[in-house]
KERODO-723167 format. One record per residue (C-alpha): residue number from 1; residue in one letter; x, y, z. Coordinates in pm, 1 decimal, decimal comma. Each point is the difference from the previous one (the first is absolute). Layout:
REM KERODO-723167
NUM;a;X;Y;Z
...
//
This chain:
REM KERODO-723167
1;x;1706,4;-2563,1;-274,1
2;x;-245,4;105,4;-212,9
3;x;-183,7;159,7;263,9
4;x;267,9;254,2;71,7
5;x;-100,0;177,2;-292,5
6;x;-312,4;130,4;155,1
7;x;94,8;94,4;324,5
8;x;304,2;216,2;133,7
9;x;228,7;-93,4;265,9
10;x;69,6;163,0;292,9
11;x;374,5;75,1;62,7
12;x;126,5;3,0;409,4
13;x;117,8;363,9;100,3
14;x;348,6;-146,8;18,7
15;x;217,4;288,8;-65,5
16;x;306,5;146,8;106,2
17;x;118,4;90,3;358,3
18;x;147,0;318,1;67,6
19;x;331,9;-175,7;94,6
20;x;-10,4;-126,8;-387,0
21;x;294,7;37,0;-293,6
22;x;-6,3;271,0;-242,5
23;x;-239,8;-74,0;-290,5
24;x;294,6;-168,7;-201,8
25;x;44,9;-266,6;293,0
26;x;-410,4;-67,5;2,1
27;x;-27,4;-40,3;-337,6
28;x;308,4;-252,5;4,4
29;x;-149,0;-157,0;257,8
30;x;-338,6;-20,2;-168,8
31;x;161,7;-91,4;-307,8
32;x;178,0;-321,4;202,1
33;x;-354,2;-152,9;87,9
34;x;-115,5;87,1;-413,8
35;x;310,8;-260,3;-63,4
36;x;-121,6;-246,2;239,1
37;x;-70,3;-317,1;-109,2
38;x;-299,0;-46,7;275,8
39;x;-309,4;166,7;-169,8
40;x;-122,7;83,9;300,3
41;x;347,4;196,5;111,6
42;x;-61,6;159,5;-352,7
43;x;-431,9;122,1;93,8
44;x;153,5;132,2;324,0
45;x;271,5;240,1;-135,4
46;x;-222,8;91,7;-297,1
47;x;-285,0;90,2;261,4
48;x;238,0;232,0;187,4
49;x;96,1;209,0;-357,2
50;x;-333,1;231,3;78,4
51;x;145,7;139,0;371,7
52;x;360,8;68,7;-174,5
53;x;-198,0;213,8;-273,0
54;x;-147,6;189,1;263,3
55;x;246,2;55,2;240,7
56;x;299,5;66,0;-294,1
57;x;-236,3;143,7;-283,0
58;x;289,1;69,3;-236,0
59;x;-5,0;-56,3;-358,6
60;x;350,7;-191,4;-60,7
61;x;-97,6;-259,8;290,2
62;x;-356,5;-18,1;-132,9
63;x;124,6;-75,3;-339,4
64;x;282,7;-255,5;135,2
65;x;-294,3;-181,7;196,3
66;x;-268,9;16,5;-280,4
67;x;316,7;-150,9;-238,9
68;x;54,7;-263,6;269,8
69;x;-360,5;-90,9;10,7
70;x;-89,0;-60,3;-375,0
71;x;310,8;-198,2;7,5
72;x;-147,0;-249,1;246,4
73;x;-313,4;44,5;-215,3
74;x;129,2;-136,2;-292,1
75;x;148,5;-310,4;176,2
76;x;-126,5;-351,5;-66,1
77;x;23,9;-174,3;301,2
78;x;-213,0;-201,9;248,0
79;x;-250,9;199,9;186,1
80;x;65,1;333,3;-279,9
81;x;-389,0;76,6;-63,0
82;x;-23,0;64,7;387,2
83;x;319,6;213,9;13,3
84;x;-196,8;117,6;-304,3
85;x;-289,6;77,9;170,6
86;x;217,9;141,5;299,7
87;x;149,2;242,7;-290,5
88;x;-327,1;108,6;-111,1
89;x;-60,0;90,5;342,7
90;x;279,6;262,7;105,6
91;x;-73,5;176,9;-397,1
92;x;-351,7;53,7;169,6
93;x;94,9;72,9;329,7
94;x;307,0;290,5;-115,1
95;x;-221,3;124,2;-300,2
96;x;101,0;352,5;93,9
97;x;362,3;-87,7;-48,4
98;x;-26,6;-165,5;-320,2
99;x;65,8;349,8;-179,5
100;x;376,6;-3,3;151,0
101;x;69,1;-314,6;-180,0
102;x;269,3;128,0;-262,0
103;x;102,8;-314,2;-230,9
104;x;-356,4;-60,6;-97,1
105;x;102,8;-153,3;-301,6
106;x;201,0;-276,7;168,9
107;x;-231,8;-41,3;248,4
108;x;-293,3;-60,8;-298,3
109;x;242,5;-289,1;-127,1
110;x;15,2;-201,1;278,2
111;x;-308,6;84,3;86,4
112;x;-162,3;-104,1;-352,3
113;x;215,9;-302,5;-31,8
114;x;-235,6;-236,9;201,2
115;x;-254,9;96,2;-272,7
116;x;102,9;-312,9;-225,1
117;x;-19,2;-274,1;292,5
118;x;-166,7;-242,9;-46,2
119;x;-165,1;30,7;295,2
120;x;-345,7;196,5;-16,7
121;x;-8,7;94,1;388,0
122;x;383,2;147,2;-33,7
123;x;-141,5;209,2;-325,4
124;x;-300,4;125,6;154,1
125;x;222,3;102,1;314,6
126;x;224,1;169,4;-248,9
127;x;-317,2;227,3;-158,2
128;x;-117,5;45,3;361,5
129;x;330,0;150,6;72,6
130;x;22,3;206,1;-314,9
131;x;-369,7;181,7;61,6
132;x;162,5;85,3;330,7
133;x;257,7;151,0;-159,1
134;x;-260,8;187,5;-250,8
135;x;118,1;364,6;168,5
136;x;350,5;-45,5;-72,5
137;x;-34,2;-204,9;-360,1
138;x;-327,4;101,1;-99,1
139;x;87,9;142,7;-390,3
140;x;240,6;-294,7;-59,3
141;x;-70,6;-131,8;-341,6
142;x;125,6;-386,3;133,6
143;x;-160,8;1,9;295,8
144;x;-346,4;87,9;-144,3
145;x;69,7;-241,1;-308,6
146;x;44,5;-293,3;283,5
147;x;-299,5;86,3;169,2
148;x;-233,1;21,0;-308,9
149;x;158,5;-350,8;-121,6
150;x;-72,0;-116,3;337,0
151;x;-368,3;25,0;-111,0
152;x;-11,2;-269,8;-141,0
153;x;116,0;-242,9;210,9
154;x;-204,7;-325,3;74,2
155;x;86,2;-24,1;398,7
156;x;-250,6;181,5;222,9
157;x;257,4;140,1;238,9
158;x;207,4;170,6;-280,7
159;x;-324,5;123,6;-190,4
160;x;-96,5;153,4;377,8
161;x;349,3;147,7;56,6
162;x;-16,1;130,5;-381,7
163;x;-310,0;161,9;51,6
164;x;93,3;179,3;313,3
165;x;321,8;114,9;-148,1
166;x;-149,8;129,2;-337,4
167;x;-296,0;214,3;293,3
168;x;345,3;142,8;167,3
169;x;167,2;112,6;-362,6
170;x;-356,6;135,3;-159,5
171;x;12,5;201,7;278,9
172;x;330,9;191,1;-46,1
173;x;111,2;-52,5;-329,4
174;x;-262,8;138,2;-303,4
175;x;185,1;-153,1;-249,4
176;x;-37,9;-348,4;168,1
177;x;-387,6;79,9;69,6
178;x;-48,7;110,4;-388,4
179;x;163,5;-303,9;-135,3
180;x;-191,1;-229,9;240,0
181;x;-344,5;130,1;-53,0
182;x;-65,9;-186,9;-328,4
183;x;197,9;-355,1;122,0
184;x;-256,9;35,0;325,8
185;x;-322,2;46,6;-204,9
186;x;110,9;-315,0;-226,7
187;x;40,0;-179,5;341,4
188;x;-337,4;130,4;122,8
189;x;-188,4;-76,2;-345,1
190;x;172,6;-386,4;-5,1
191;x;-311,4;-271,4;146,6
192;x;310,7;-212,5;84,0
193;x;92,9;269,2;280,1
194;x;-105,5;-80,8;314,5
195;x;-222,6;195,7;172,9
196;x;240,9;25,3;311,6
197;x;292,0;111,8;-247,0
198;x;-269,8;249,3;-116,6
199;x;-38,9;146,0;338,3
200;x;329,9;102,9;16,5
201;x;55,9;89,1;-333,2
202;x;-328,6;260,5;80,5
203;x;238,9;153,1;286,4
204;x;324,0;110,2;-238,3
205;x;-283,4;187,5;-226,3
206;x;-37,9;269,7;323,7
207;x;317,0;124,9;-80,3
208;x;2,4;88,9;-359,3
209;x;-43,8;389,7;56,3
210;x;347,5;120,9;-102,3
211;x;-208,1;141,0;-345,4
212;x;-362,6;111,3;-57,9
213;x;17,1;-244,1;-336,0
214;x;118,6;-356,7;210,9
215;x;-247,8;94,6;260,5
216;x;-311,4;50,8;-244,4
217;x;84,5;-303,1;-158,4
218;x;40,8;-217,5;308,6
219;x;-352,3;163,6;166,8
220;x;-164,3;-164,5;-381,5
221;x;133,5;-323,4;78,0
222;x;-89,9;-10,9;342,5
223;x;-363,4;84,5;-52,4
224;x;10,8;-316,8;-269,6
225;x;112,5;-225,6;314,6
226;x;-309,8;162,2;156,0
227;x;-225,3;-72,5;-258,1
228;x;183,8;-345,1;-62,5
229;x;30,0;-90,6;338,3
230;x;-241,8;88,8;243,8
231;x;77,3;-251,7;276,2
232;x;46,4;103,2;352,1
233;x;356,8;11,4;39,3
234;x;37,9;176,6;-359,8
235;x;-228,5;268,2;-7,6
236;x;161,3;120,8;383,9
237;x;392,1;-27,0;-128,9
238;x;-108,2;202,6;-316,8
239;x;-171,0;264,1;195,6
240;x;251,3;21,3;224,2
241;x;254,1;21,7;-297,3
242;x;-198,4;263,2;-185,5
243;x;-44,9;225,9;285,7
244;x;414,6;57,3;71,7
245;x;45,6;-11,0;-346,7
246;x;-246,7;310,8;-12,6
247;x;110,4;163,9;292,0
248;x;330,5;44,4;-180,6
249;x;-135,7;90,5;-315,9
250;x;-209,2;275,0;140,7
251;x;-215,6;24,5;-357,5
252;x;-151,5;-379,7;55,9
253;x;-116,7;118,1;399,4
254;x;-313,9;129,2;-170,3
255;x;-68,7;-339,0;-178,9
256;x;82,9;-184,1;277,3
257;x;-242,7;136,8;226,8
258;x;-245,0;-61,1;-197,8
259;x;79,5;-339,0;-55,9
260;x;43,2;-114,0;353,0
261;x;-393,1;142,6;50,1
262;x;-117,4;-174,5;-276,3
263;x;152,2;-346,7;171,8
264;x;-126,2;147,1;354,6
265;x;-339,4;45,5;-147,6
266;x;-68,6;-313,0;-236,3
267;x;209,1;-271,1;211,1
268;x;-195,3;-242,5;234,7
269;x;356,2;-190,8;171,5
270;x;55,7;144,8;335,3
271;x;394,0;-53,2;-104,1
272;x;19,3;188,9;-296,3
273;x;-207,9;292,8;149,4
274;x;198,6;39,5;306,6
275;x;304,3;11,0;-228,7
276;x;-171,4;253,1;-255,8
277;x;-80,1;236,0;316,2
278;x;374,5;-45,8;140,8
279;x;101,6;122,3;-346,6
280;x;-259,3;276,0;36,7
281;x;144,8;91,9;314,2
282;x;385,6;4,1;-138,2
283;x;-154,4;227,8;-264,7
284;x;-180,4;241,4;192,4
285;x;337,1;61,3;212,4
286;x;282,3;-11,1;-339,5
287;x;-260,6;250,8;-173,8
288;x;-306,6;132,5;160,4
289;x;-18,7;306,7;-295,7
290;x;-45,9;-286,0;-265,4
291;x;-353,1;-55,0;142,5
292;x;-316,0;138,6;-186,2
293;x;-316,6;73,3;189,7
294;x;-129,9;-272,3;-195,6
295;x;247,8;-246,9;123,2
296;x;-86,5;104,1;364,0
297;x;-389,7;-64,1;-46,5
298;x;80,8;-341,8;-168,4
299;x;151,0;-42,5;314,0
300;x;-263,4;136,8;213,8
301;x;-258,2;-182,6;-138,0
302;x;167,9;-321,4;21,8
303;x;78,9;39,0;373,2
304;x;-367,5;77,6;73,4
305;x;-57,8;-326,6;-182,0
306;x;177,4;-163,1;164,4
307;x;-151,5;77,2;360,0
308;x;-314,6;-67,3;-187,9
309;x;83,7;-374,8;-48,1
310;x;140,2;-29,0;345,2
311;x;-326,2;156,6;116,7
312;x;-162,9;-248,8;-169,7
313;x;196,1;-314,7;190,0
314;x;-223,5;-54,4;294,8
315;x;-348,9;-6,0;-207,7
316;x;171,9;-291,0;-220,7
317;x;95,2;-163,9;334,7
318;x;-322,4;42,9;103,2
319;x;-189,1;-150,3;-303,8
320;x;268,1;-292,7;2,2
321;x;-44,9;-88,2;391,9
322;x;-410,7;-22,3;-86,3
323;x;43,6;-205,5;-325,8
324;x;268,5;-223,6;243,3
325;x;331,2;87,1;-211,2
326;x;284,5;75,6;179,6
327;x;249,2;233,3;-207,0
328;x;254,3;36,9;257,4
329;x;281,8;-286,3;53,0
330;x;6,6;-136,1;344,0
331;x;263,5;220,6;98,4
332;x;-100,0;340,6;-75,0
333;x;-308,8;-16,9;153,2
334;x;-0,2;279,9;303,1
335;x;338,4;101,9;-49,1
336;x;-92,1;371,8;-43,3
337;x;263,2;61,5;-258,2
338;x;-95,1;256,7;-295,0
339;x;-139,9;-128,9;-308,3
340;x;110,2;18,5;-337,1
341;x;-170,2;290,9;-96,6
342;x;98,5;172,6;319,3
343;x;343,3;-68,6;-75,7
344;x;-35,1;129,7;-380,0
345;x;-209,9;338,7;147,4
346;x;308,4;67,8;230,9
347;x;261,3;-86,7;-276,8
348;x;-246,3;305,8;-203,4
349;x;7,1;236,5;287,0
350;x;381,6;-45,3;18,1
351;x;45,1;133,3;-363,0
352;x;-225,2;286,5;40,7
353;x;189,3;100,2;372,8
354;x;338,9;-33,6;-228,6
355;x;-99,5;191,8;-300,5
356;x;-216,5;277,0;228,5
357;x;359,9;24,6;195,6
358;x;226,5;132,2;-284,0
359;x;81,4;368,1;58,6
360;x;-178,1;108,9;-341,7
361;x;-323,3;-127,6;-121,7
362;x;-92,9;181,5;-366,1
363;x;-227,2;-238,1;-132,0
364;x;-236,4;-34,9;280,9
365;x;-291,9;243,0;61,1
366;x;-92,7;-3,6;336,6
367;x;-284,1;138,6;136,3
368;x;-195,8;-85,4;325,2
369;x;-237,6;-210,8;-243,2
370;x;223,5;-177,3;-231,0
371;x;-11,8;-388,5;3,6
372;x;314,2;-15,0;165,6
373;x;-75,5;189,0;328,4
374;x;-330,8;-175,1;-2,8
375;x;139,5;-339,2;45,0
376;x;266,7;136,2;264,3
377;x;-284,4;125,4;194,1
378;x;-201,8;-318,5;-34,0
379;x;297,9;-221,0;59,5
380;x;89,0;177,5;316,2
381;x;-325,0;-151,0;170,5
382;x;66,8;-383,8;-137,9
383;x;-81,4;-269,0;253,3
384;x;369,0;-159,4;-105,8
385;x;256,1;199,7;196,5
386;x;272,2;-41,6;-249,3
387;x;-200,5;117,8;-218,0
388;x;-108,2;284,0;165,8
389;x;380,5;98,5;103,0
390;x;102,3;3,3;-354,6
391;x;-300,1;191,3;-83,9
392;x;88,3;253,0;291,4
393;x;353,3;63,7;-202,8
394;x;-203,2;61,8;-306,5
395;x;-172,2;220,6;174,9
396;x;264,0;193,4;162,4
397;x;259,3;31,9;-341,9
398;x;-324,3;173,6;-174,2
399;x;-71,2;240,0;286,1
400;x;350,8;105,5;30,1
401;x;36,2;44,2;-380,6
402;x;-322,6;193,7;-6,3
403;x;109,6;193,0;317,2
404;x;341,8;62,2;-223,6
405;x;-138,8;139,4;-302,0
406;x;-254,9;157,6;147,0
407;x;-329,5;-90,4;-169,8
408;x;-292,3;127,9;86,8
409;x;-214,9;-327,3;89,3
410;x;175,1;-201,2;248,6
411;x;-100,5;-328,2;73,8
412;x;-302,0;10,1;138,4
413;x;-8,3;-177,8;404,5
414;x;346,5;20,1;27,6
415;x;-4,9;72,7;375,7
416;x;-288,5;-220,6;123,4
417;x;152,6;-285,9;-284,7
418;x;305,7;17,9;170,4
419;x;-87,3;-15,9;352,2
420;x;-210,8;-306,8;-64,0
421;x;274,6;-178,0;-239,9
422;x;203,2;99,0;351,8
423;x;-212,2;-163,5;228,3
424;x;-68,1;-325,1;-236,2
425;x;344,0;-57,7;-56,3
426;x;198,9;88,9;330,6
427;x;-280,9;-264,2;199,7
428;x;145,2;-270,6;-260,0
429;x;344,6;29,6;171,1
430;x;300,9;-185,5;-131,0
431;x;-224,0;-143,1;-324,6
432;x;76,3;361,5;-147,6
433;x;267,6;185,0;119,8
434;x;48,9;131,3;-356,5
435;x;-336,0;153,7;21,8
436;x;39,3;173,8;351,3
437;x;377,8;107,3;-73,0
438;x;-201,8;201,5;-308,3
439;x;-205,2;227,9;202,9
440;x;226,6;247,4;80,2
441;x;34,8;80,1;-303,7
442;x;-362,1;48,5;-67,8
443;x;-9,2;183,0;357,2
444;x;324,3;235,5;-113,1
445;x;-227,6;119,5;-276,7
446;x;-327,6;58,0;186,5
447;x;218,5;215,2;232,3
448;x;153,7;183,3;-310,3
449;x;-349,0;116,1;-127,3
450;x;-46,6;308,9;152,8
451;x;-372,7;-86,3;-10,4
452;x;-35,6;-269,1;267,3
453;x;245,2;83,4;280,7
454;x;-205,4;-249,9;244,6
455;x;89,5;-281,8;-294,0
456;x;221,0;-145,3;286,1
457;x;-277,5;-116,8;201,0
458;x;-136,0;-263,3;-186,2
459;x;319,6;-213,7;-6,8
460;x;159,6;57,2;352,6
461;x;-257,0;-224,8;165,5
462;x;-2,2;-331,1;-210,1
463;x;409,3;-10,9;1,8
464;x;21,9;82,5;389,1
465;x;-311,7;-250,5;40,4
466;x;224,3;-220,2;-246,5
467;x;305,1;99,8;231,9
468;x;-169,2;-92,9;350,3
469;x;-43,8;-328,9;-88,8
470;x;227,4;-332,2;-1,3
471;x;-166,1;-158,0;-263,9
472;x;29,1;304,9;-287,5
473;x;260,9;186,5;93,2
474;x;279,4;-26,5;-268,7
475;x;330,2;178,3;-162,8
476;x;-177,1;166,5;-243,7
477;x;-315,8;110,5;260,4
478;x;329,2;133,3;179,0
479;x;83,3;176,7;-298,3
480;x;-312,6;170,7;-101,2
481;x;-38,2;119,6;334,1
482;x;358,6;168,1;14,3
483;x;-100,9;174,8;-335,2
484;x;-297,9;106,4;95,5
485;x;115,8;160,7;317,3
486;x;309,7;174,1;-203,3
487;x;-250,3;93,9;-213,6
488;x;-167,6;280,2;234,7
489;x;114,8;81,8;318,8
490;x;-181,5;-55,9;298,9
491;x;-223,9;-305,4;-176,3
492;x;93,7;-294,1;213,9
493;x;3,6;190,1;343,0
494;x;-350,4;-117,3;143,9
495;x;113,4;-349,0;-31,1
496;x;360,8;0,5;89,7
497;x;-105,6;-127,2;322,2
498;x;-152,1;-274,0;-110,0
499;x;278,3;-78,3;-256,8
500;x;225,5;-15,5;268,8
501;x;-240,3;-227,8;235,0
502;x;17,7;-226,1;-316,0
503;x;403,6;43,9;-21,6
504;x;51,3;-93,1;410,4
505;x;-213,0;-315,8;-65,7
506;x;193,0;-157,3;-242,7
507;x;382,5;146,6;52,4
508;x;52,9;-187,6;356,8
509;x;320,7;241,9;35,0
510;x;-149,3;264,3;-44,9
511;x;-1,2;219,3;329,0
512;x;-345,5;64,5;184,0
513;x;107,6;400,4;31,9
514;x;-8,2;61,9;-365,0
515;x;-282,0;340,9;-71,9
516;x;-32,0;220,1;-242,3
517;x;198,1;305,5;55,0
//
């Protein structure tokens, strides 16, 4: 039973006909199988309550069902915590109707009545029903009271269910976060905790932005669990708690950024760096105008790094296959799959291609030799094709901002960079259909520069070679090619014949008289 609690159950669409009763007669007949002795007659009307909300949405029935529910709630019987559970289940499934419920208070008193059992699974059932109800109940001075004295409880399922229902109500009731925020740190500070509780205690703190005061407090005590606590597991919740806590309190986005580079930078665990570039990512999209230009070299330096070290991977292979070590398992031998540091380099590139595609960019100087379109440039050429592809984007969000505002130095190679990037990544095929679905968009902006109006030519023939072939032809080469041919007129009209060879040969339907007219 126990295990109900962290899974949900799936209900049967067993609804109503459209030869049913009015809603009065469904809801009598529902309520017939809630009397039911047979608990399972009881988990198969409850289970049909979510298709009478939806096909009779009206408040009075919703109200008369939700009263009739809590009431088989509250009842002590063989087999309750699974109606319980069953209970819990329709409140989740007909959230959206939960704001037609009009006796809330009598509802809250059966409801809350199962929270002196003496039975810890039907009490944490109870708070997992109440956080579902957070939306409807969320300022209620009793509710919140149970679920902060539910903090304390010694069972591990009602400290979970606690927990998640005090994350639901920090979320939409301030005075609830404001009151909690000192009872949490306590419970944070205690060595008795246990780290596991601590986890989730970390997640309710992401919420606490309902006042510039809770939130500065709550960013202090999280960078104590940082200092306090650097373990794996802890330093990535943290982060991750820190970073929507900022990107609500806009002020903090600043701090933040700089944070997360200082963890990118100094950290050696492949875990907590991936995280702390994931959170980089997240805050490049919430808030790209927060970056400085010092932020973005941090960042550009550390990516180059990066493909330094992974550079550096085959010459420590080397010198450990002479001095007969062998630093690869048995398994990964051969298997061609990127490295770590390939894997961190393309996590870099990512945050660059989402901060370089926000539609304003004050803080960044760009000029054709600035670090940033330096390593674009470079990257474009990188034996690793993912690599390369994400480099490609880079490449293409700079050139189209440039080509927006107009500067003076464009990004020097832009053309012949593009039509090799084109070439390298449309003979990969399916391995990078990101990659080739970007080149229109680099090929749209050659054609809009009034300067190269033969730009076309250097990416029609690797995506038709792409196209011609079994092997590499994909969606996205599909794609790029139907952009570039809206792009100008008349582009793709040498090789129409041989895109429709292609087509014949592998549409058998297709009929042999088809020509270009």
């Amino acid at each position: 039973m126990a295990a109900t609690l962290m899974r949900s159950i799936s209900f049967p669409d067993a609804g109503f006909g459209e030869n049913d009763q009015d809603p009065n007669s469904a809801l009598q007949e529902l309520d017939r199988g809630l009397k039911s002795s047979n608990v399972g007659e009881q988990c198969e009307a409850i289970s049909r309550f979510p298709c009478l909300f939806e096909k009779y949405p009206f408040p009075i029935l919703i109200n008369s069902a939700m009263l009739k529910l809590a009431e088989v709630f509250r009842q002590e019987t063989a087999g309750s915590n699974f109606v319980r559970v069953c209970v819990c289940e329709v409140l989740e499934t007909s959230s959206r109707h939960l704001d037609k419920l009009i006796n809330v208070d009598e509802f809250l008193r059966r409801i809350t009545t199962v929270m002196h059992s003496n039975d810890p699974l039907a009490r944490a059932l109870t708070l997992q029903a109440l956080g579902l109800l957070c939306g409807v109940v969320g300022e209620a001075k009793q509710v919140q009271h149970l679920v902060r004295d539910a903090l304390d409880a010694s069972h591990s399922l009602e400290l979970q269910a606690a927990i998640a229902a005090a994350e639901k109500y920090a979320a939409v009731s301030k005075t609830f976060a404001v009151s909690m925020c000192e009872r949490l740190t306590q419970m944070l500070s205690a060595l008795s905790t246990p780290v596991e509780v601590k986890l989730q205690l970390i997640k309710v703190f992401q919420h606490m932005h309902h006042d510039a005061e809770t939130a500065a407090t709550v960013r202090g005590v999280c960078l104590q669990l940082l200092e306090r606590y650097p373990t794996q597991r802890v330093v990535i919740t943290t982060l991750h708690a820190l970073t929507q806590l900022a990107a609500h309190c806009l002020v903090h986005i600043p701090l933040q950024v700089d944070l997360v580079l200082l963890w990118v930078s100094k950290e050696s665990r492949a875990g907590v760096r991936s995280a702390a570039l994931r959170e980089l990512r997240y805050l490049a999209s919430a808030a790209p105008h927060a970056w400085s230009s010092g932020n973005v070299a941090s960042l550009v330096a550390f990516t180059r790094a990066a493909r330094t070290d992974a550079a550096k991977e085959p010459d420590a292979a080397l010198a450990a296959g002479v001095a007969g070590l062998n630093l690869r398992g048995p398994d990964e031998a051969g298997d061609g799959r990127d490295s770590e540091h390939d894997l961190t380099t393309a996590a870099a590139l990512n945050v660059l291609v989402t901060l370089t595609s926000a539609p304003a960019l004050p803080h960044l100087n760009l000029s054709a030799d600035c670090e940033l379109v330096k390593l674009s440039r470079e990257f474009v050429y990188d034996a690793n094709v993912t690599i390369a592809s994400i480099a490609l984007q880079l490449f293409t969000n700079i050139a189209l901002y440039m080509n927006e505002e107009r500067c003076d130095a464009k990004p020097g190679g832009s053309r012949a960079g593009g039509a090799d990037a084109a070439h390298s990544v449309a003979v990969c095929g399916d391995a990078l259909d990101a990659g080739v679905a970007l080149l229109h968009t680099l090929a749209h902006q050659t054609h809009a520069a009034p300067t190269s109006p033969t730009a076309h030519l250097c990416f029609k023939v690797p995506l038709v070679s792409a196209f011609c072939e079994a092997e590499l032809c994909s969606l996205a080469v599909c794609e790029a090619l139907a952009s570039l041919g809206g792009s100008k007129r008349g582009v793709l009209t040498p090789h129409i014949p041989a895109l429709l060879s292609y087509l014949q040969t592998c549409t058998p339907a297709s009929p042999a008289s088809t020509r270009l007219t």
